[in-house]
Legacy VTK file of the C-alpha trace (Angstrom):
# vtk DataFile Version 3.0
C-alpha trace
ASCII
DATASET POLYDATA
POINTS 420 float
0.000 0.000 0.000
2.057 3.131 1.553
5.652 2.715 0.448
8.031 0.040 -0.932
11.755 -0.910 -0.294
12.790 -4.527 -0.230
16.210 -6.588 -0.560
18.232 -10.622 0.752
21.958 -11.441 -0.074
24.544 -13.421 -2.340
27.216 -13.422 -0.470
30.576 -12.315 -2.937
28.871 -9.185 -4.570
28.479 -8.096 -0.998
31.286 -8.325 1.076
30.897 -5.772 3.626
34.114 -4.208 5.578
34.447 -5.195 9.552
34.108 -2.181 12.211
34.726 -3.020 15.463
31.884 -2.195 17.976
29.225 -0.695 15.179
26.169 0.291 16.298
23.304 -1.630 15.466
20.982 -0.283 12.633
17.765 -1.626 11.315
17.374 -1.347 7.490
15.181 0.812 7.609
18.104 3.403 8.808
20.298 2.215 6.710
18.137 3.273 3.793
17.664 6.534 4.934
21.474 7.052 4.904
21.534 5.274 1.810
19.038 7.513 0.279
20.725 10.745 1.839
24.289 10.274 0.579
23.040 9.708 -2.760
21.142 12.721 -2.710
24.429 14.357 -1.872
26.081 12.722 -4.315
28.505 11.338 -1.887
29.357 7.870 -3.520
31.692 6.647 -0.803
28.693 6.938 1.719
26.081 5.998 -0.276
28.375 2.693 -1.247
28.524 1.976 2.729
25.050 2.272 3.834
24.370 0.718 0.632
26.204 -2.650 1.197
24.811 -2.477 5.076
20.967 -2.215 3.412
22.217 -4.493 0.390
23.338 -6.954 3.525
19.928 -7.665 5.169
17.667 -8.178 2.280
20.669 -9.051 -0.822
17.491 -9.865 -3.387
16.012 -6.187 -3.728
16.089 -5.120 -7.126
16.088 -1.461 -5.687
18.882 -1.916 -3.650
20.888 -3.488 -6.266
20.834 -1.029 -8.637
21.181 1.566 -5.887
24.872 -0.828 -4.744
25.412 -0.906 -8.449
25.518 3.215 -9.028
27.291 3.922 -6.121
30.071 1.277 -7.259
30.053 2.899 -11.027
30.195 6.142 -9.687
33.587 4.875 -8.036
35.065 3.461 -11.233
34.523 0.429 -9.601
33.199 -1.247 -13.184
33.377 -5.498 -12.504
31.987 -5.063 -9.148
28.821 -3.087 -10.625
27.920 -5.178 -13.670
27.480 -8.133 -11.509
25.573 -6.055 -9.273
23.206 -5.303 -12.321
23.304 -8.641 -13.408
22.133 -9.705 -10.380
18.982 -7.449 -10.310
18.298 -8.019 -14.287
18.039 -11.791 -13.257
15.884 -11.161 -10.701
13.910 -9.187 -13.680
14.810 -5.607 -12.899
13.711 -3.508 -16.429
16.340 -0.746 -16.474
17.035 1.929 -19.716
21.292 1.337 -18.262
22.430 4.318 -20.641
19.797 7.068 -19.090
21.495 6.594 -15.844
24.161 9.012 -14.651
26.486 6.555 -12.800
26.212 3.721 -15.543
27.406 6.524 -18.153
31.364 5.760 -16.473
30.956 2.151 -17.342
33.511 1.742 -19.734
32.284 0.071 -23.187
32.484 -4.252 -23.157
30.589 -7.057 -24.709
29.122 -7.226 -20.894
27.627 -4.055 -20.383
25.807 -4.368 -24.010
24.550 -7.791 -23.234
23.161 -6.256 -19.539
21.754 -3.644 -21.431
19.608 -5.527 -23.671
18.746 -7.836 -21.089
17.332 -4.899 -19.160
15.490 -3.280 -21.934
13.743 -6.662 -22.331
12.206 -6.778 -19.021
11.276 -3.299 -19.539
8.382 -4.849 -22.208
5.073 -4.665 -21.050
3.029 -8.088 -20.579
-0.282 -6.509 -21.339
-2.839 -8.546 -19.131
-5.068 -5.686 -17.751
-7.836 -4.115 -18.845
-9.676 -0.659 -17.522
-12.885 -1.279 -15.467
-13.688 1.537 -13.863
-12.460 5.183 -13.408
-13.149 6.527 -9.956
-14.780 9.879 -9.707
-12.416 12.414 -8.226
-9.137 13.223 -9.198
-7.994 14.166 -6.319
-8.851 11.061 -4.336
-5.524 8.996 -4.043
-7.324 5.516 -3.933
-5.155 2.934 -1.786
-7.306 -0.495 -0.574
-9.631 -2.428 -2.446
-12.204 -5.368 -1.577
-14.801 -8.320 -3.469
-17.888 -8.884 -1.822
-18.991 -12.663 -3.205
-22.218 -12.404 -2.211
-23.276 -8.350 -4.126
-20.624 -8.566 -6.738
-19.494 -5.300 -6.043
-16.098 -3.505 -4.830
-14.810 -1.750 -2.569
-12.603 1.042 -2.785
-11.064 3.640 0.038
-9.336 6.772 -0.531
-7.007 9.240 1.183
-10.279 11.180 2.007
-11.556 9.046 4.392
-13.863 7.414 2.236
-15.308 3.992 1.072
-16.558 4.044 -2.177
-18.945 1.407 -3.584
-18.294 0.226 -7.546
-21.219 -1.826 -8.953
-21.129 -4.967 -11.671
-21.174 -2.307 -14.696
-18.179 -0.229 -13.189
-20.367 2.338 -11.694
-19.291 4.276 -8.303
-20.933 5.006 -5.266
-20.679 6.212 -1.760
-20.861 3.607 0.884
-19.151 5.404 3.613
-19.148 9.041 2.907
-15.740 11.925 3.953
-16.438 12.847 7.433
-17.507 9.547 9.216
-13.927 9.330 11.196
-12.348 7.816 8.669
-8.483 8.946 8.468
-7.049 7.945 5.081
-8.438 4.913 4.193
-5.974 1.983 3.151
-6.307 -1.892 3.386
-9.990 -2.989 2.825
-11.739 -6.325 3.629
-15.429 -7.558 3.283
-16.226 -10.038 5.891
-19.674 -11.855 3.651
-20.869 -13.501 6.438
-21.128 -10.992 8.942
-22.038 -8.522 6.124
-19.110 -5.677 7.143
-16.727 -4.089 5.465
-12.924 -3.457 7.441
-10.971 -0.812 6.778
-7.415 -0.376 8.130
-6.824 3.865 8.549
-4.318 6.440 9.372
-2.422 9.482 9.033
0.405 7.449 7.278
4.063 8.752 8.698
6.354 9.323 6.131
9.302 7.287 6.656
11.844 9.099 5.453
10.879 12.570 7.024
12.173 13.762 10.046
9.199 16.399 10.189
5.970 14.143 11.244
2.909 15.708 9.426
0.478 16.919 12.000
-1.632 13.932 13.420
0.665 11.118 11.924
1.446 7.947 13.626
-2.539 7.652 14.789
-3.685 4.430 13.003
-6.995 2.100 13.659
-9.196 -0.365 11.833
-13.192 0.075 11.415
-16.196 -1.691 10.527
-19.187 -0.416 8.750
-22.023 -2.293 7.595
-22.307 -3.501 4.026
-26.392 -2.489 3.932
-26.005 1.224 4.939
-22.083 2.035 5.994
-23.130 2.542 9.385
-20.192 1.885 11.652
-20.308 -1.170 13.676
-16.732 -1.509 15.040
-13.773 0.489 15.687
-10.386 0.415 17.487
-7.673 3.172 17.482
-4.451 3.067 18.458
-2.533 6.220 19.194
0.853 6.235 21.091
2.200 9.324 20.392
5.289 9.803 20.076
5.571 6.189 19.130
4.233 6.276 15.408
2.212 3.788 13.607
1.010 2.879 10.144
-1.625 0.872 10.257
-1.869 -0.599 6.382
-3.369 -3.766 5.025
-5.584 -6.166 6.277
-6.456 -10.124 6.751
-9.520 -11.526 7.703
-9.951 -15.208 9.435
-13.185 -16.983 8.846
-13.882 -16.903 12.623
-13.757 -12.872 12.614
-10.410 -12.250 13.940
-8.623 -9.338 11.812
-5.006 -9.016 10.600
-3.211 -5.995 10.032
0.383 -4.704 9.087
1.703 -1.722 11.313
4.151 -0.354 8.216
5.568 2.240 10.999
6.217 -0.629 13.807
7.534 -3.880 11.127
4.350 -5.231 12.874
1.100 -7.489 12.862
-1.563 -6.306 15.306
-4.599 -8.684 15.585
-8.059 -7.965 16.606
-9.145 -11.216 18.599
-12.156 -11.008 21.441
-12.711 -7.696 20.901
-9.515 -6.349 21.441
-6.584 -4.922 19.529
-3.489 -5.983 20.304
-0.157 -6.595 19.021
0.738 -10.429 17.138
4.169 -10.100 16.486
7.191 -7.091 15.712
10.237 -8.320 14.170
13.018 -5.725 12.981
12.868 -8.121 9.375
9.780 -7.154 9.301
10.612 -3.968 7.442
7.847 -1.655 6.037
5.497 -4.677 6.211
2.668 -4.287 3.929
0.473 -6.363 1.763
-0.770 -9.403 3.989
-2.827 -12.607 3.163
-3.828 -15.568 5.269
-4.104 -19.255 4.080
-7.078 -21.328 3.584
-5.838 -23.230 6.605
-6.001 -20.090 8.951
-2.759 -20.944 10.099
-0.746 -19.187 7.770
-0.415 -15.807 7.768
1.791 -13.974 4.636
3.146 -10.691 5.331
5.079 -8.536 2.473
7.858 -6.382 3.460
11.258 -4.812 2.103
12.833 -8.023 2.693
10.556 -9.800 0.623
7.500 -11.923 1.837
7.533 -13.799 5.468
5.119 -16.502 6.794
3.750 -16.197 10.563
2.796 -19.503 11.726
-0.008 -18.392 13.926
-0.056 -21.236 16.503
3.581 -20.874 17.405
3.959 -16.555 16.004
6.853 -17.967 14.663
8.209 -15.507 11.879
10.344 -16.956 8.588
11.052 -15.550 6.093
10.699 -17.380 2.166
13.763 -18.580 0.528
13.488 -17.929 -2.978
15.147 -18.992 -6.335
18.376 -16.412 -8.193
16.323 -15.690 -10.605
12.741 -14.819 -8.876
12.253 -11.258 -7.031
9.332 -10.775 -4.379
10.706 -7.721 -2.765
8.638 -4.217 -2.909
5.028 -5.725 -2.735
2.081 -2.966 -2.156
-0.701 -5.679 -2.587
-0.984 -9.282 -1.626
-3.654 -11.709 -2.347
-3.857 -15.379 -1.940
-5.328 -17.519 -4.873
-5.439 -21.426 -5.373
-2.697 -22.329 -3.777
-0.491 -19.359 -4.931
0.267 -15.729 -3.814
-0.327 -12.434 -6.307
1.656 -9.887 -5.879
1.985 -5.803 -6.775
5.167 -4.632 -7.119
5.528 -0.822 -7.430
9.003 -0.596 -8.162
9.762 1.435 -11.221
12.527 -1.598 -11.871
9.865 -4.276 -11.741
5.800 -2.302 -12.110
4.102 -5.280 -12.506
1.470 -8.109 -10.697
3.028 -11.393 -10.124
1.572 -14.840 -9.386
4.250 -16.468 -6.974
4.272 -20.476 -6.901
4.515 -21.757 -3.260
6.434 -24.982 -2.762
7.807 -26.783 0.641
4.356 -26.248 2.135
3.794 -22.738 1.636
7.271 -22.114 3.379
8.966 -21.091 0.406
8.969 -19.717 -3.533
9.727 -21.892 -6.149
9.412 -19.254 -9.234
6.698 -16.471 -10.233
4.770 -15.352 -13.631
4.052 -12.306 -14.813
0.702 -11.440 -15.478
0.364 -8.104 -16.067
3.380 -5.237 -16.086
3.738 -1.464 -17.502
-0.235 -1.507 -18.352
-0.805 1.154 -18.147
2.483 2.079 -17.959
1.630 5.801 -16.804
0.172 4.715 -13.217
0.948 2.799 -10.437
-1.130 0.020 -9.645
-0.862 -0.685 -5.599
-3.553 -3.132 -3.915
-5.466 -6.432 -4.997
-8.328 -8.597 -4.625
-9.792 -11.496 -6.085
-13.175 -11.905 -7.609
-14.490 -14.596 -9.346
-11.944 -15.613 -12.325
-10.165 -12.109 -12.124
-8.169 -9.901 -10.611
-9.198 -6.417 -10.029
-6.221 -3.658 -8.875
-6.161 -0.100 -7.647
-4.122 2.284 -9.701
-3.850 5.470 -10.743
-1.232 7.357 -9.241
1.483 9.118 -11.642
4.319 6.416 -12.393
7.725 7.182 -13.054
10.352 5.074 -15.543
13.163 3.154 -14.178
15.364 7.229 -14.591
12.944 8.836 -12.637
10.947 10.652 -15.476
7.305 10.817 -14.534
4.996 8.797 -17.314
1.824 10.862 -16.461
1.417 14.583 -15.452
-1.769 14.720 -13.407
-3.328 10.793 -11.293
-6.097 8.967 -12.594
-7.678 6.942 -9.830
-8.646 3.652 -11.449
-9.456 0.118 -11.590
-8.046 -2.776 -13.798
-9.121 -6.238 -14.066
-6.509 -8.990 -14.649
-8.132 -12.539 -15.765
-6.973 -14.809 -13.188
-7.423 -18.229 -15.536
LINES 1 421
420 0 1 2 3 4 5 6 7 8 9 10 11 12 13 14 15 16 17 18 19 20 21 22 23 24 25 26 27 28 29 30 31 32 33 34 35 36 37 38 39 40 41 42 43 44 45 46 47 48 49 50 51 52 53 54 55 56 57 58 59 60 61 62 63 64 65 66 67 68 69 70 71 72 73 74 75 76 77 78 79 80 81 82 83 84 85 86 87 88 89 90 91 92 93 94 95 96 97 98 99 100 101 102 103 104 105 106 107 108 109 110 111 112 113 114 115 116 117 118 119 120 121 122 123 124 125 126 127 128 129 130 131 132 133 134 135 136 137 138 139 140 141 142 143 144 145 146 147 148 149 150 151 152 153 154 155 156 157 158 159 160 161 162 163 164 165 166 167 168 169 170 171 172 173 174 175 176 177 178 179 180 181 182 183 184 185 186 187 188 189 190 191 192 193 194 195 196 197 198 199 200 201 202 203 204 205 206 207 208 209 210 211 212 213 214 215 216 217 218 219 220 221 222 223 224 225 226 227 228 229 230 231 232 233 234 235 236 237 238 239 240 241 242 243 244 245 246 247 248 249 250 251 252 253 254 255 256 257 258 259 260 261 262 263 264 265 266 267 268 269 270 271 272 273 274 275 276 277 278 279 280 281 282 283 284 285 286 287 288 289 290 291 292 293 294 295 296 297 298 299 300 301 302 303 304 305 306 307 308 309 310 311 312 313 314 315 316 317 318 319 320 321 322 323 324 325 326 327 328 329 330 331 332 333 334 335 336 337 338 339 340 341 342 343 344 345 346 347 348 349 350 351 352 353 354 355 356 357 358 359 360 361 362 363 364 365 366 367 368 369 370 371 372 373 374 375 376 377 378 379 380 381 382 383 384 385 386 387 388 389 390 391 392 393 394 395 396 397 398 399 400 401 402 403 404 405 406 407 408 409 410 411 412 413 414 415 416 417 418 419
């Protein structure tokens, strides 16, 4: 939903130097400085909070590429083409030549062959098509939601609003600006008990170090499917600890899931109360969620890539997957026959994956493509699955793997993607 930053590790492209008695940093410090010294310019510094990020999630696309510039920026040449090789395998789309630190790569049969590599994955795989345009501009739309039994979805913007979109594509207000609501991000319909839960907040930004006023309060709601009357609520404000309440899970039994983005959390509502399910520093950013037919298994996107929470035990570990297989900077997650579906945001990567499960759900054997760069001018963010497709939230202006926007004003949208 909010955000995306992801990475894991191959252990000879990133060898990191020994300092005796360093402090301990999470990675979500280490891409601030990472993110800093490149804005400066300052290779050597953005190289060494780089490697540190690179070093606790080595699999990011986005960090690679961010390891590889700071290392051509250096002259240092071998070490960033197999730093770009990595991410390319992975499936990283990148236009190489546009980039300012790749321009220093000196000319070889390498580079060229890393260059068309990456302007292959920057092809679209056209699988979506537009279903509905949502009414106002100037609603970021972030959240989305299948109701089995009315056919209709769901939709929640940064207005603190729940809008309702029919069979034919047509929009209406189910829970109208003004009813408490914060912005309005993970959605899920709970058909039996006819509600509709919406995970809210005013979202921190990360990488600020001025808070916006009111942000770090987060909560999750329930309003009734028949009128949008709330039925539930809890809040959670701990000022000055900040959280980021994001996306949401829902058990058959009633008991709600949701990822604290601010926190690397999962709070639970269980027996009427809200409390927290587990925080783990790997955890990073977590995001997009999904739980398992067998309610034991609860999915949990972050940075790092995706992580499995056995509930019985709240034992946290993380997938292993394949060289040549990314699932780092997820927005949405969705579980489907046996598989996951992801969004990933990334400029490098823009594009909704299916990822194959293996070892009993406890790791990723490989992922297709099933939609990526359509459109190509928006970002496409959340998921959920109804009947034989997929319908996703986009609309926000996306930029290319340099950092040139692709749209000039958002179009708040929904695509369908068949699922069969």
């Amino acid at each position: 939903m909010q955000g995306s930053v992801a990475i894991s590790l191959l252990a000879a492209a990133v060898a990191l130097p020994t300092h005796a008695a360093e402090p301990h940093k999470t990675l979500m410090e280490w891409a601030r400085e990472t993110r800093a010294a490149r804005l400066k310019g300052d290779y050597r510094a953005w190289l060494d909070a780089g490697l540190h990020s690179l070093a606790l999630a080595s699999d990011h696309p986005d960090l690679l590429i961010s390891v590889a510039r700071a290392r051509a920026g250096l002259g240092q040449a071998k070490e960033s083409l197999e730093l770009l090789r990595q991410a390319i395998d992975r499936g990283a789309g990148i236009d190489i030549p546009r980039v300012q630190e790749f321009q220093k790569l000196p000319p070889s049969p390498q580079l060229d062959g890393l260059v068309a590599r990456a302007r292959r994955n920057l092809e679209p795989v056209p699988g979506a098509k537009l279903f509905a345009l949502l009414p106002d501009p100037t609603a970021s739309s972030e959240g989305i939601a299948f109701d089995p039994i009315s056919k209709h979805l769901f939709v929640g913007t940064n207005h603190g609003e729940i809008l309702r979109v029919d069979e034919r594509g047509s929009t209406s207000t189910l829970v109208p600006r003004g009813s408490g609501l914060l912005e309005v991000l993970g959605l899920k319909v709970d058909a039996e008990r006819r509600l509709i839960w919406a995970a809210t907040a005013t979202f921190p930004d990360m990488f600020s170090a001025e808070p916006k006023p009111g942000a770090g309060v987060s909560g999750v709601y329930a309003f009734r499917l028949d009128n949008g009357k709330l039925a539930h609520r809890y809040s959670l404000d701990e000022r000055p600890v900040l959280h980021g309440f994001n996306d949401l899970a829902l058990a058959r039994n009633g008991d709600l899931y949701v990822t604290d983005s601010a926190q690397a959390a999962v709070y639970q509502v269980h027996a009427g109360k809200l409390e927290l399910l587990v925080r783990d520093e790997h955890l990073t950013f977590a995001n997009g969620i999904a739980l398992a037919p067998d309610q034991k298994r609860l999915y949990v996107a972050h940075v790092e890539g995706i992580s499995l929470i056995d509930l019985p035990t709240r034992k946290v570990q993380r997938l292993s997957v394949p060289a040549n297989v990314s699932v780092n900077s997820i927005d949405g997650l969705a579980y489907d026959g046996g598989d996951l579906i992801g969004v990933q945001g990334s400029p490098y990567l823009a594009r909704v994956v299916r990822i194959f499960l293996g070892d009993g759900g406890r790791s990723v054997k490989g992922v297709s493509t099933m939609n990526s760069r359509c459109p190509a001018e928006y970002n496409q963010t959340t998921a959920a699955v109804g009947g034989d497709q997929l319908y996703v939230v986009a609309g926000a202006p996306a930029v290319d793997s340099a950092a040139s926007p692709l749209a000039k004003e958002p179009k708040p949208q929904i695509v369908k993607i068949p699922l069969r």
